[in-house]
C-alpha positions in Angstrom: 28.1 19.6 -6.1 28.5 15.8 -5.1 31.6 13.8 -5.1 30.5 11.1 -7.6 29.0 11.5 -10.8 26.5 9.4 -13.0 27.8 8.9 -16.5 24.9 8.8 -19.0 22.8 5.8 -19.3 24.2 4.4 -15.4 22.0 4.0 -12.2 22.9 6.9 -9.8 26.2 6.0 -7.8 25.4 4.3 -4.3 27.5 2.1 -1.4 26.2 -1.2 -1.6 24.8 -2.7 1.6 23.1 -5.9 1.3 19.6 -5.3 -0.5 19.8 -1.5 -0.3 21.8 1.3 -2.1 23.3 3.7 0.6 23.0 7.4 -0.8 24.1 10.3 0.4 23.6 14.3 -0.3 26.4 16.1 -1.6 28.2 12.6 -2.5 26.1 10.4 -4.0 23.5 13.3 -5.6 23.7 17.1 -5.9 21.2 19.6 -3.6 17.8 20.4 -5.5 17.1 24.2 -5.0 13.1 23.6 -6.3 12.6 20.5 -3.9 13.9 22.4 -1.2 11.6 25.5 -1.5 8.9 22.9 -1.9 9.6 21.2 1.3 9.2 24.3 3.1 5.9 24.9 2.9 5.0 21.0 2.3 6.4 19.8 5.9 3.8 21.1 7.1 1.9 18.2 6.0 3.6 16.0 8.4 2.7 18.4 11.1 -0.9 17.9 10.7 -0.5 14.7 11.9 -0.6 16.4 15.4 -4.0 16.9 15.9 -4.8 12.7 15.5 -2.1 12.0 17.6 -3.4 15.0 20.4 -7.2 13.5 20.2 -6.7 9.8 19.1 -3.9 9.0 21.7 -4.2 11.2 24.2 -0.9 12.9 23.7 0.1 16.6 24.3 1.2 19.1 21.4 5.3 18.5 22.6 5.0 14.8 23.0 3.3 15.0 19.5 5.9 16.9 18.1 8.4 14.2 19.0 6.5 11.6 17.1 6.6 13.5 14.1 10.4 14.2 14.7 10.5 10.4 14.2 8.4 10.3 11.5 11.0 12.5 9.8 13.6 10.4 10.2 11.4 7.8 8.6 10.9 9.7 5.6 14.4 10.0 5.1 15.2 6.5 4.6 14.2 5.7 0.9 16.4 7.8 -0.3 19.3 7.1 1.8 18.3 3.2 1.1 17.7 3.2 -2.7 14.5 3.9 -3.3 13.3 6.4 -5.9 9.8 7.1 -4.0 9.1 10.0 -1.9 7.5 8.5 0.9 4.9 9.7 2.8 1.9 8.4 5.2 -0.9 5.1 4.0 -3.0 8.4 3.7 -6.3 6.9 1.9 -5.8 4.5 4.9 -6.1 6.9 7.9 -10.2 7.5 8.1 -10.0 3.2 8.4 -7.5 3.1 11.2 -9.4 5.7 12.7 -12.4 4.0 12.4 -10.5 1.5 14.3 -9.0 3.6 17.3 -12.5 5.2 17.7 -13.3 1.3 19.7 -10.6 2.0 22.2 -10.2 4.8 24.6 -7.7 7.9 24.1 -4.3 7.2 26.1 -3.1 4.0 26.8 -5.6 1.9 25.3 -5.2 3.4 22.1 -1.6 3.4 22.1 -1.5 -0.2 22.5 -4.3 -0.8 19.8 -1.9 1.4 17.2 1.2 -0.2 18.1 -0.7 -3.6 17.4 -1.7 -2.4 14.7 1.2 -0.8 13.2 3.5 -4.1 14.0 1.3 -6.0 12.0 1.6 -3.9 9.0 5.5 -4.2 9.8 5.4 -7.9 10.1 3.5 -8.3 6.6 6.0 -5.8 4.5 9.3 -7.2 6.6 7.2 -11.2 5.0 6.1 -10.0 1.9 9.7 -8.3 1.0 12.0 -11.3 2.4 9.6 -13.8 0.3 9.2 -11.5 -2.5 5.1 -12.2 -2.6 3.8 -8.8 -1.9 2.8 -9.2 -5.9 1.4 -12.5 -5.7 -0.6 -11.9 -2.8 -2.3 -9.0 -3.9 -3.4 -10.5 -7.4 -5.1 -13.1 -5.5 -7.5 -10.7 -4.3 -10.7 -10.1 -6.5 -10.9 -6.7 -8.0 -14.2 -6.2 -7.2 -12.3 -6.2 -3.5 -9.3 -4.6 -4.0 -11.7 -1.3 -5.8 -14.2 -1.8 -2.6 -11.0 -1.2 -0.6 -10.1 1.4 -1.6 -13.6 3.0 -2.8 -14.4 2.8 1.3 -11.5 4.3 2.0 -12.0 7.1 -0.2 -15.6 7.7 1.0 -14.5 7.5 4.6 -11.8 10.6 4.0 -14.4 12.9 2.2 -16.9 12.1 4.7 -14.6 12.2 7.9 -14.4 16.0 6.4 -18.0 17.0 4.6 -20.3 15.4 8.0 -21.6 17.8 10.2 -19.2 19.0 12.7 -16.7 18.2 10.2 -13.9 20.8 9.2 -16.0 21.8 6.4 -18.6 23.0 7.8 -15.9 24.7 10.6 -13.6 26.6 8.0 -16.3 26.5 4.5 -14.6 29.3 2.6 -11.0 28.1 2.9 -11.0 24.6 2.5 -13.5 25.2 -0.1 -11.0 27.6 -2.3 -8.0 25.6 -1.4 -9.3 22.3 -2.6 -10.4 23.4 -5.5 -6.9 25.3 -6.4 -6.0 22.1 -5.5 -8.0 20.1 -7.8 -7.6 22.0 -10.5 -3.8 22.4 -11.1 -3.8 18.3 -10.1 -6.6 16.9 -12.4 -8.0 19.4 -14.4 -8.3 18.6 -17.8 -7.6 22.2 -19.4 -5.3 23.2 -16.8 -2.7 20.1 -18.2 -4.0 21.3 -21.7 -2.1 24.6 -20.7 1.7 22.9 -19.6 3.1 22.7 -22.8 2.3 25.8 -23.9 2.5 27.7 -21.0 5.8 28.4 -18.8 4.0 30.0 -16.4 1.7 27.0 -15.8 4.4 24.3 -16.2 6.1 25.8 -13.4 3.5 26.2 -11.1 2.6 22.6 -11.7 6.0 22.2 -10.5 4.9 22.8 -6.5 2.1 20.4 -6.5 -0.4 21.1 -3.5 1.8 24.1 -2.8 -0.2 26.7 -4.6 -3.4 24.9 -3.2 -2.3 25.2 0.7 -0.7 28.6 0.2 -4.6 30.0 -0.9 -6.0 28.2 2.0 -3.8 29.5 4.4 -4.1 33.2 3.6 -7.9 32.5 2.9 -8.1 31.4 6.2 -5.8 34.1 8.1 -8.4 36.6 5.5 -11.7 35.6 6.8 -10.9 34.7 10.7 -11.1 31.2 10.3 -7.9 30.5 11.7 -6.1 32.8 13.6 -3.5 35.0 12.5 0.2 32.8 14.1 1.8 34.1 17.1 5.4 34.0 15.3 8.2 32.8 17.4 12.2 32.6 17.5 14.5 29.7 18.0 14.1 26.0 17.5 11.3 23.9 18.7 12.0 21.8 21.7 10.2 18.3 21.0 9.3 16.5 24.5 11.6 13.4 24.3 12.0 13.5 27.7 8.0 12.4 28.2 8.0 10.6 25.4 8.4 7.2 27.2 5.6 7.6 28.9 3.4 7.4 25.6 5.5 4.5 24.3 4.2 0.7 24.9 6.9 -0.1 27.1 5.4 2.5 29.3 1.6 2.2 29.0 2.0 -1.9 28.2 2.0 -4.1 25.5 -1.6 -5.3 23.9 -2.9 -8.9 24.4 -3.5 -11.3 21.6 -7.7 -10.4 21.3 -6.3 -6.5 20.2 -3.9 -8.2 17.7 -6.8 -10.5 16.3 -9.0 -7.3 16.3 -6.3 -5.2 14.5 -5.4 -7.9 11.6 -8.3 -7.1 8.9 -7.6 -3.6 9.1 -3.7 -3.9 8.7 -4.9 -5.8 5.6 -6.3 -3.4 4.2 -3.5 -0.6 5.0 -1.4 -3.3 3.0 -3.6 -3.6 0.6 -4.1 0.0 0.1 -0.3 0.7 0.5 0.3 -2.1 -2.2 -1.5 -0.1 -4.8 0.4 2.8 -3.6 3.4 1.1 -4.9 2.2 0.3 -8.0 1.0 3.7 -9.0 5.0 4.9 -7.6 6.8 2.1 -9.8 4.8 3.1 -13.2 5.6 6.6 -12.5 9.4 5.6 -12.4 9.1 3.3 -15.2 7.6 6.5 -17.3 9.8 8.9 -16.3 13.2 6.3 -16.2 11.7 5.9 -20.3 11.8 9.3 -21.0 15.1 10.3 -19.4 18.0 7.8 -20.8 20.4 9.6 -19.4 19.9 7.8 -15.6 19.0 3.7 -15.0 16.2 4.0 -11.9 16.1 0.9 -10.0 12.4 0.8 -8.6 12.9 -2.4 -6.6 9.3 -3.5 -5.6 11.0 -6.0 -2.9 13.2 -3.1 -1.6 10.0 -0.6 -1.4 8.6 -3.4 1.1 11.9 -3.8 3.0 12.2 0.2 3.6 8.9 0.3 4.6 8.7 -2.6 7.1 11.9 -0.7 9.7 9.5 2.6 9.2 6.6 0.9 10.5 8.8 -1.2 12.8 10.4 2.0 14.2 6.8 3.4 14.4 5.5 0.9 16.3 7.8 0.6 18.8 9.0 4.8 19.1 6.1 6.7 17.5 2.6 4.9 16.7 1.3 6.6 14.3 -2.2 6.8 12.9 -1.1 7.9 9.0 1.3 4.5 9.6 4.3 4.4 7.1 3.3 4.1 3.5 5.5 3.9 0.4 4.7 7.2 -1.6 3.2 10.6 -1.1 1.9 10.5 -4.9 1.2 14.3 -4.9 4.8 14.9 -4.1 6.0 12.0 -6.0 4.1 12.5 -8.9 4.8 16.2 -8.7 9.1 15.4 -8.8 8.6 13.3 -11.6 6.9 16.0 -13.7 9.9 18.3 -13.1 12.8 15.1 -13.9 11.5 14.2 -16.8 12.9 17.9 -18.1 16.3 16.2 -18.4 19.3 16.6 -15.9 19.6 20.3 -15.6 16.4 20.8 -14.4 16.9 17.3 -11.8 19.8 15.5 -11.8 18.9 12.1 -10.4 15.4 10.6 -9.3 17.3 10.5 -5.7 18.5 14.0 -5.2 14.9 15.3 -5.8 13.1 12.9 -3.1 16.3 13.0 -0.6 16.5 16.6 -1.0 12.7 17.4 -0.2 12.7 15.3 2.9 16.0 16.5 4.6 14.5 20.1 4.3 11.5 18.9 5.5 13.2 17.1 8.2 15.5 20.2 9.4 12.0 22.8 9.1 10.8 20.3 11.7 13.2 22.2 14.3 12.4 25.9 12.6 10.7 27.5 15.4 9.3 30.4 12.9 7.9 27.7 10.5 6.4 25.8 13.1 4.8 28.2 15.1 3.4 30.3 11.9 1.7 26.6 10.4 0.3 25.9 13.9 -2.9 27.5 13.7 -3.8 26.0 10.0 -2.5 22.4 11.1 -6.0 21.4 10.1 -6.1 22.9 6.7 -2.8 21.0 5.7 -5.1 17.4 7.2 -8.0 18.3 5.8 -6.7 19.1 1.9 -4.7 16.0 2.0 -7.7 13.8 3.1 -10.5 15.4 0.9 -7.3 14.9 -2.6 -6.7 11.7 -0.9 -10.4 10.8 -1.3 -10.8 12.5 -4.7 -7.8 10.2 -5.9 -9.1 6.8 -4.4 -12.5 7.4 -6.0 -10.9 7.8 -9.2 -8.4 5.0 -8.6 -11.1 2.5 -7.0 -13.3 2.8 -9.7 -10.8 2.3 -12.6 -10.4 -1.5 -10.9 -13.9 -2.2 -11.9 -14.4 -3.9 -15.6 -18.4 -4.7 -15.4 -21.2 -3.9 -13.3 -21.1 -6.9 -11.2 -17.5 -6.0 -9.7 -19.1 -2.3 -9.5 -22.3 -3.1 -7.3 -19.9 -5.2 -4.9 -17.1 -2.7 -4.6 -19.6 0.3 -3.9 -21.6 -2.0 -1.1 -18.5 -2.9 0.5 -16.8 0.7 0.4 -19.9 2.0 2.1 -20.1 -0.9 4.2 -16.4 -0.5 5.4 -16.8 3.4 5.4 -19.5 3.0 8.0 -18.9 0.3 10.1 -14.9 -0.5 9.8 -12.1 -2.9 8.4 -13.8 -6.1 9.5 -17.6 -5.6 8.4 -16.0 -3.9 5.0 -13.8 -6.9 4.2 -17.0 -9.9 5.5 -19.2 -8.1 3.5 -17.4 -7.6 0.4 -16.2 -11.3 0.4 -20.0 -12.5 1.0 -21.2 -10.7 -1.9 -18.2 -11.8 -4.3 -19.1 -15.6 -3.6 -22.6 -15.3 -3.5 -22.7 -12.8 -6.5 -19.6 -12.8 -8.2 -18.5 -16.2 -8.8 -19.6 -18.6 -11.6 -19.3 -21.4 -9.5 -21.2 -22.2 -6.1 -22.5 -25.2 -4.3 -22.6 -27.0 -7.9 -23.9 -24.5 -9.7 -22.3 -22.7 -13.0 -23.0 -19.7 -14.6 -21.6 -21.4 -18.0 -24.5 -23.5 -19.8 -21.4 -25.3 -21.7 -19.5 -26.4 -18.5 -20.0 -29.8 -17.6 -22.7 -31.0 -15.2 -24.3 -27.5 -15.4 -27.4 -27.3 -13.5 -28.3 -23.8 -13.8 -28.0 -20.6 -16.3 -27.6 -17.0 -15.3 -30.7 -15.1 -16.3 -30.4 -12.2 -18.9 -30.5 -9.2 -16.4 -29.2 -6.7 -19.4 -26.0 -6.4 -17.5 -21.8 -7.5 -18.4 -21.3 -11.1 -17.1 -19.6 -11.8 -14.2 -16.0 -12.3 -14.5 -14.4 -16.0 -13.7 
């Protein structure tokens, strides 16, 4: 079905251009039936996106639709570009950069304060990738940090959804099933006990949050929570006619004190993002063990250069409060299961992730899809927020080694839940130099070091880590 072929044991055929690996369907990698059935129902994921941009910015439904149009065409470039990822939003980031919009006032305001924001997170990938430090950097961060990062943004996404007034309490009985469909064929224990015996199981683990959404959906058509979809004909006809007038060169470009105001909380979407990339690359590295028949190239330093022109093209065409982040790790996660079945079942590591997001991509335009996901935009949002908090709880609190690094990271996740980027990253580095460090102001936690003034008393707990 393409016009090169991989021998066994080669990387996946590509046109070289500069630091990326130019790929193309039906030449460089064959069409994937099961991505594309996937992508479907799963684009409507991106879609969701259009409620944020409707109340955050200030920007109507067809002006909104253009913006995710772009988006698309973000999500297309990994795998035209080389990289094995199937990307998606800086999800566990969103309740944080919403936190951050909330200061500024829907329309132009907030447009500038997201471009800001988003051309910072470009400017530190475009750094990081060119200098090859994105790996350095992040190791010089405590972990005690890094897992009150992400533990606050975790909190933040289940709360943004559980709090009164939240969709939760809106829609109970739908998001309810769905999420827990949801959780169970992701992370249950007895469920994954079932895919090696069971066919049936194996290939609905296949589809990911599919089943999940699908339950939600009908749930919610079912009990009146949403209403049933006016169905239409034709293709959708994005605003990109008005869509300069939501753009920064329209509505103006932010002064330096928005920048300034911006920069902890693009640290954090980096830092969040960064870990995002680390869970994508040991899911290559597993899978790229298991299948010898194809060499995957998971270039960390590419990964940041891909995802620097997304957030460039963001800021300047679409700002976008999900931002552009390196993997969707359901989907991702989800592709890998289904390569790792050997080459009938997925050729190459490309043609799964650049077939799922050309589909998605070209339902964008599918007036029937479109207008028949509409009324449950929220529902696709709210799943991926309330997973997306499931998973950085998990994740956040694997960082942690002792019950030091645990008391700091919960204080600041709560701390940065509540009150934002800034105050979350202030107060978590306070308590790691007051608490966590064995030397302050003189003083040393080690009786043996020299000049030691001072021992730590025996509280019953792990010693702090050096």
């Amino acid at each position: 079905m393409q016009m090169y072929h991989r021998k066994d044991g080669q990387e996946q055929p590509y046109w070289p251009a500069g630091p990326f690996k130019i790929r193309l369907p039906f030449v460089h990698y064959r069409w994937e039936v099961a991505e594309m059935i996937q992508a479907l129902i799963m684009f409507v994921v991106s879609l969701a996106m259009i409620p944020l941009l409707e109340t955050y910015l200030g920007i109507p439904y067809d002006v909104a639709l253009a913006y995710v149009v772009i988006c698309g065409i973000g999500f297309m470039l990994p795998a035209l570009l080389g990289v094995p990822l199937v990307p998606g939003w800086i999800t566990p980031g969103i309740p944080v950069v919403l936190l951050f919009l909330s200061d500024y006032e829907p329309g132009p305001e907030a447009i500038q304060a997201l471009f800001a924001l988003q051309f910072l997170v470009f400017l530190i990938f475009l750094i990081l990738g060119l200098t090859g430090l994105g790996a350095k950097l992040v190791q010089l961060i405590p972990r005690s940090m890094k897992g009150g990062i992400i533990i606050g943004a975790g909190i933040a996404a289940l709360t943004g959804e559980i709090q009164a007034g939240g969709r939760l309490a809106e829609t109970p009985i739908s998001l309810i099933l769905g999420g827990l469909v949801c959780l169970y064929l992701m992370f249950s224990v007895s469920f994954k006990g079932l895919l090696d015996r069971n066919i049936i199981a194996r290939k609905i683990a296949n589809y990911g949050m599919v089943p999940g959404m699908v339950v939600a959906i009908l749930v919610g058509f079912a009990t009146g929570e949403y209403d049933v979809p006016n169905v239409q004909w034709g293709i959708t006809q994005p605003a990109f006619g008005e869509l300069w007038n939501y753009l920064p060169f329209s509505v103006g470009f932010p002064d330096a004190s928005i920048f300034l105001y911006a920069i902890p909380t693009a640290v954090i979407a980096y830092v969040i993002a960064f870990g995002d990339i680390i869970v994508g690359k040991s899911l290559m590295d597993r899978v790229d063990h298991l299948r010898r028949d194809e060499d995957i190239d998971a270039s960390i330093d590419r990964v940041h250069l891909v995802t620097a022109i997304r957030n460039g093209m963001h800021s300047f065409f679409a700002p976008y409060p999900g931002l552009a982040g390196p993997i969707w790790t359901a989907v991702t996660a989800t592709m890998a299961e289904r390569y790792k079945y050997g080459r009938k079942a997925m050729d190459s590591i490309y043609s799964g992730g650049g077939t799922f997001w050309i589909t998605g991509f070209v339902a964008l335009f599918a007036l029937p899809l479109v207008s028949f996901f509409q009324p449950v935009l929220p529902i696709a949002l709210s799943l991926t927020l309330l997973l997306t908090g499931y998973i950085c709880l998990m994740v956040g609190l694997e960082q942690l080694e002792n019950n030091t690094e645990r008391g700091i990271a919960g204080t600041m996740g709560v701390v940065l839940a509540v009150y934002g980027a800034g105050w979350g990253l202030a107060t978590g580095a306070l308590l790691y130099i007051l608490i966590e460090r064995t030397r302050i102001l003189g003083f040393t936690s080690d009786p043996e070091a020299p000049g030691a003034r001072q021992q730590t008393p025996d509280t019953g707990t792990e010693p702090a880590a050096k």
